[in-house]
C-alpha angles and dihedrals in degrees: 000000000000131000102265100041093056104052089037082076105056119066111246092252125105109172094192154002092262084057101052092042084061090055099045080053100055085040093062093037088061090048097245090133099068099091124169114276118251107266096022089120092260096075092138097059088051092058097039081063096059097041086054084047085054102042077059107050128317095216087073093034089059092052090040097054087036085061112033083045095053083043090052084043099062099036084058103055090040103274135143119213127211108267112242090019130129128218153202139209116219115171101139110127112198105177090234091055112053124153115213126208126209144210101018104247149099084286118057138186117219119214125163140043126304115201123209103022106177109215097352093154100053106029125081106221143010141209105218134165111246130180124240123209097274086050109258135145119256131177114214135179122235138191098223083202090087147117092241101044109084121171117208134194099240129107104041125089094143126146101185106059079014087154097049087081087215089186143146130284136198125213117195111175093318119173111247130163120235103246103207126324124309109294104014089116095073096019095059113087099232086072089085084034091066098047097058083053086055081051087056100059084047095062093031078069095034093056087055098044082057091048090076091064107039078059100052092049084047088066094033146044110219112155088200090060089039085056089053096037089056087049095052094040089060094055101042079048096052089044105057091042086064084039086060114040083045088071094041081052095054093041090054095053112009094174092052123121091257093186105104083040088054105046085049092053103043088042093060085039099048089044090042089059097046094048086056094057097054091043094044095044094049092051099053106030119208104310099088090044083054108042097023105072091184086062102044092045094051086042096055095033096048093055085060096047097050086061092080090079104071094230117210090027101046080064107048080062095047093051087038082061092044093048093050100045109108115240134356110345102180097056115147 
């Protein structure tokens, strides 16, 4: 069964985490999490799945990319994962919640607090950045079914991904696998792979949201809302062209340093989906936000999601790239 067969088939309404963990899981056991690797030479169809999960709901697009990116992850650095298992990717780092690995090894043990933890309650196992004792990053693998793993309820006081459960979990000596060397996290490609595919849920939101409105213009002639609609055509437009030569980029060198690709990316995507908000939102009034529970869900949710770029200063290091290539950078 396809996509979009499939979640055509469940409403867009996921009351809780438990509820989401059940679909992720029905998901895996059909085989619709196996999507093509970055830079596999199908990377558009990678991120055309994601953008389908996020049109439906975000709460299950946040598990979905958490766990195909911690699969592509491990497959990457030379991994295996259980078969039939879900994860989860957990790389925030809060100053008051670090995770600490010892001894240095293939075999870890995990002790300390991990913020932000999407799903932690329903998924078995998760892919997290740790620190080892010189400091360095290391990402490890962990069974979450374990005597030292305990999730708490704290951490999370969100509306908007409400259902996603993002708490807090303790590790106290729990066993976790080193997945590849310090540092191979950030310094692997596919990390800027990964966050256009983050882009990609956002506009995969962002295009439904607008929906509302391209059907609204389609019963009624309003010049105002045409007005809106055109405005809003012209960024969803301008966003899934940069979705798409971004994969065609990847494809194309899949080892290549994808940072300044990717912040410029996830900057026209991020700006794209606000703007549709705003456009969309003036059109229609209050009315749809109020009576459609699909758009008031994705317009409270998306607003959450797209904190996961760091605004003002994602940009700053995205304009610090661009002032330092050499030569003319906006050829056509």
């Amino acid at each position: 069964m396809d996509f979009q067969h499939y979640l055509a088939r469940r409403p867009p309404d996921y009351a809780d985490t438990i509820a989401l963990g059940r679909c992720l899981r029905a998901m895996v056991e059909a085989g619709l999490d196996r999507l093509p690797l970055p830079g596999s030479g199908d990377t558009l169809e990678r991120f055309q799945r994601l953008a389908e999960v996020g049109a439906h709901d975000l709460g299950l697009c946040k598990l979905f990319e958490g766990h195909t990116d911690a699969l592509a992850i491990i497959k990457q650095l030379g991994g295996t994962p259980t078969p039939g298992s879900t994860w989860g990717m957990w790389a925030a780092e809060l100053p008051q919640a670090r995770v600490k690995v010892s001894p240095a090894g293939h075999m870890v043990a995990l002790s300390g607090r991990k913020a932000l933890c999407t799903g932690a309650a329903v998924l078995s196992h998760a892919l997290l950045t740790a620190w080892d004792a010189d400091d360095q990053q290391q990402l490890v693998a962990v069974a979450l079914d374990q005597p030292g793993v305990i999730v708490t309820e704290q951490g999370w006081q969100a509306v908007g991904m409400a259902a996603t459960g993002s708490v807090e979990v303790l590790f106290d000596n729990a066993e976790a696998q080193a997945i590849g060397d310090p540092g191979d996290y950030l310094r692997r490609p596919g990390f800027w792979h990964g966050g256009i595919g983050i882009a990609a849920c956002w506009y995969g939101a962002a295009r439904q949201i607008a929906e509302s409105l391209r059907q609204h213009c389609a019963q009624q002639e309003n010049p105002h809302a045409l007005a809106h609609l055109g405005a809003t055509d012209s960024a969803l437009q301008g966003a899934a062209d940069v979705l798409r030569f971004s994969a065609l980029h990847i494809d194309a060198q899949p080892e290549a340093d994808a940072e300044l690709l990717a912040r410029r990316a996830r900057a026209v995507v991020e700006q794209c989906a606000e703007h549709v908000m705003r456009e969309v939102g003036r059109a229609l009034g209050a009315g749809p936000f109020c009576q459609d529970r699909h758009l008031a869900r994705l317009s409270t949710d998306l607003p959450v999601f797209l904190r996961q770029s760091q605004a003002e200063r994602d940009l700053a290091a995205l304009g610090r790239q661009v002032a330092s290539q050499p030569g003319e950078v906006w050829a056509l």
